[in-house]
C-alpha positions, -999 to +999 in steps of 0.1 A: -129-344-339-102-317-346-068-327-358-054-327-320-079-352-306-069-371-343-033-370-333-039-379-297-062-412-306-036-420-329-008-420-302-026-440-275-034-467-303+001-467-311+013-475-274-012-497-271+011-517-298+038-513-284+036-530-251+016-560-273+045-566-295+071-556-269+069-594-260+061-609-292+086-617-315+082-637-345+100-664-363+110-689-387+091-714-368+064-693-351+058-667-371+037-633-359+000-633-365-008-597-371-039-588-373-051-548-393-085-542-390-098-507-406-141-493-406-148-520-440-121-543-442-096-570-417-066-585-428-041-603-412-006-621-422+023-641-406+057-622-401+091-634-394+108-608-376+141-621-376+144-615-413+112-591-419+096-610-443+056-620-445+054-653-449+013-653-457-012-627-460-050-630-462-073-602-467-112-595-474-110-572-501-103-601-527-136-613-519-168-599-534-195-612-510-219-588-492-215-611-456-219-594-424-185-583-408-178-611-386-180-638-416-160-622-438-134-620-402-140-660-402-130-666-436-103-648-435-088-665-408-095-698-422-077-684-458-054-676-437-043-706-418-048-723-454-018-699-466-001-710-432+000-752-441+016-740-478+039-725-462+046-753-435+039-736-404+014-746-382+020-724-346+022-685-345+020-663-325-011-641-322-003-602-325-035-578-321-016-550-326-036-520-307-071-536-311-090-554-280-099-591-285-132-591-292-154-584-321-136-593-357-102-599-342-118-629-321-137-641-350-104-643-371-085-660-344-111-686-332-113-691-375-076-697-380-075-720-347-106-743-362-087-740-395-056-762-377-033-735-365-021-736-329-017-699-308 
């Protein structure tokens, strides 16, 4: 790929946020679920928009195990909904930024719902 077709992939991912979190908005009591996935890693953290702050954050690079891609999505969304009863919230608001629900991001949601928190 030349640096155009970079640029123009990079712009289409970027609307593709935007309209996903032009009706989401997160808060005190419903935080945003907002999910980064990259090629090796996924992470994901609760946001409340109203004052900018993350309220939780989970990622896989803290872990060390060689688990397929999918598990390591899974267990972070369970660490994640973990982090989410410390803090005292227990319904968010699911935020896939520009990626499709499928794949990791599906495995990390279904996770965090078995793990007790309500999207």
């Amino acid at each position: 790929m030349n640096r155009k077709e970079i640029l123009a992939k990079r712009a289409r991912a970027a609307r593709r946020a935007t309209r996903v979190r032009a009706r989401i908005v997160g808060t005190k009591e419903r935080p945003r679920l907002s999910v980064f996935r990259s090629h090796r890693h996924i992470s994901a953290q609760l946001i409340d928009d109203t004052t900018g702050r993350t309220m939780a954050a989970a990622s896989d690079m803290k872990a060390k195990t060689e688990a397929k891609p999918l598990e390591r999505a899974a267990a972070v969304g369970a660490e994640l909904a973990g982090a989410a009863k410390k803090a005292g919230v227990t319904t968010v608001i699911f935020d896939r930024g520009s990626y499709l629900y499928h794949g990791r991001v599906k495995a990390l949601a279904e996770a965090a719902r078995e793990a007790g928190l309500v999207f």
